[in-house]
Every structure is written in C-alpha cells, then in structure tokens.
C-alpha positions in Angstrom: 0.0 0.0 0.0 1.4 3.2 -1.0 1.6 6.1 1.6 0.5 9.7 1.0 3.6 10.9 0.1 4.2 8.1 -2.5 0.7 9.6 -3.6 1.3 13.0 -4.0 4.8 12.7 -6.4 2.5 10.4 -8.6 0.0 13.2 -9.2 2.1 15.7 -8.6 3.0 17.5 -12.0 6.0 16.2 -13.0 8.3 19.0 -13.3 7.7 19.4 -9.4 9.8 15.8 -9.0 12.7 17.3 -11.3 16.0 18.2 -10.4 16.7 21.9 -10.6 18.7 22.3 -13.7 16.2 19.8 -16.0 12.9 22.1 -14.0 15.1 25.7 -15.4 15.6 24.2 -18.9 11.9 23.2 -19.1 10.8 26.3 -18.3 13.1 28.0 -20.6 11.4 25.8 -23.5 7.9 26.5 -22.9 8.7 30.1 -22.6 10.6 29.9 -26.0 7.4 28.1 -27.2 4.7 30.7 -25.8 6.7 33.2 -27.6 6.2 31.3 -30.7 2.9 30.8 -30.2 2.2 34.7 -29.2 4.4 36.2 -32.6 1.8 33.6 -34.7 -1.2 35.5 -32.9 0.7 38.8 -33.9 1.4 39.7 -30.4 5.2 40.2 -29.1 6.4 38.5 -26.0 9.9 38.9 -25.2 11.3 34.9 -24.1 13.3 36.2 -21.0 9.6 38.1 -19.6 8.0 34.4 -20.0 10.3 32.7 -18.8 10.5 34.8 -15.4 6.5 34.3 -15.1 6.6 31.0 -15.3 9.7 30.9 -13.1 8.0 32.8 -10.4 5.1 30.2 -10.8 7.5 27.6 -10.5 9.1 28.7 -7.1 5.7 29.5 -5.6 4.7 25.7 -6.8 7.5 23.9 -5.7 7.5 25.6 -2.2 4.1 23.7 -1.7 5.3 20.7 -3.1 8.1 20.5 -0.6 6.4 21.7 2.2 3.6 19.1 1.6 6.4 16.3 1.8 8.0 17.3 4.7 4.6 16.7 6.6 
C-alpha cells in the first residue's frame, strides 16, 4: 500500500519531482514556445519576460510541493 507521500509525487505535476537544472531548462522551453505561439497571434512577448512568469510560478509551486512532503 502506497503512503501519501508516495501519492502525492505520482500526481504531482512532473516538473515538481525534477532536479533543478532539468525544472530551469523546461521552463526556458515552454517560454521559448509561448513566444512562438504569441508572434503567430501577432502579439510580441519577449522569451526572457515568460520565462521569469513562469519561473516565479514555479518557485511558488515547488515551495508547496516540498512543504507538503515534509509533513
């Protein structure tokens, strides 16, 4: 029987269970892709202005996630 914790990392989204450097380069590709995606619907989106959103997503994320395991 698997405990809670056990539960939570398989639901958890997986770039949460990442190491740091594989989470930052993620990040840096779907902010490379939104930026794609946002010049196709004519608007501009600077990469590095993404990639900080979702970076400050990610930090706020992860805190819970490791919080909630160390319960």
């Amino acid at each position: 029987m698997s405990t809670d914790s056990n539960q939570s990392k398989k639901t958890a989204d997986p770039i949460l269970t990442m190491s740091e450097e594989e989470a930052l380069d993620y990040l840096k590709k779907i902010a490379e892709q939104d930026a794609k995606n946002c010049a196709v619907q004519g608007i501009e989106m600077p990469v590095e202005a993404l990639y900080q959103s979702h970076l400050e997503s990610y930090r706020k994320r992860k805190a819970s996630f490791d919080a909630m395991q160390g319960e």
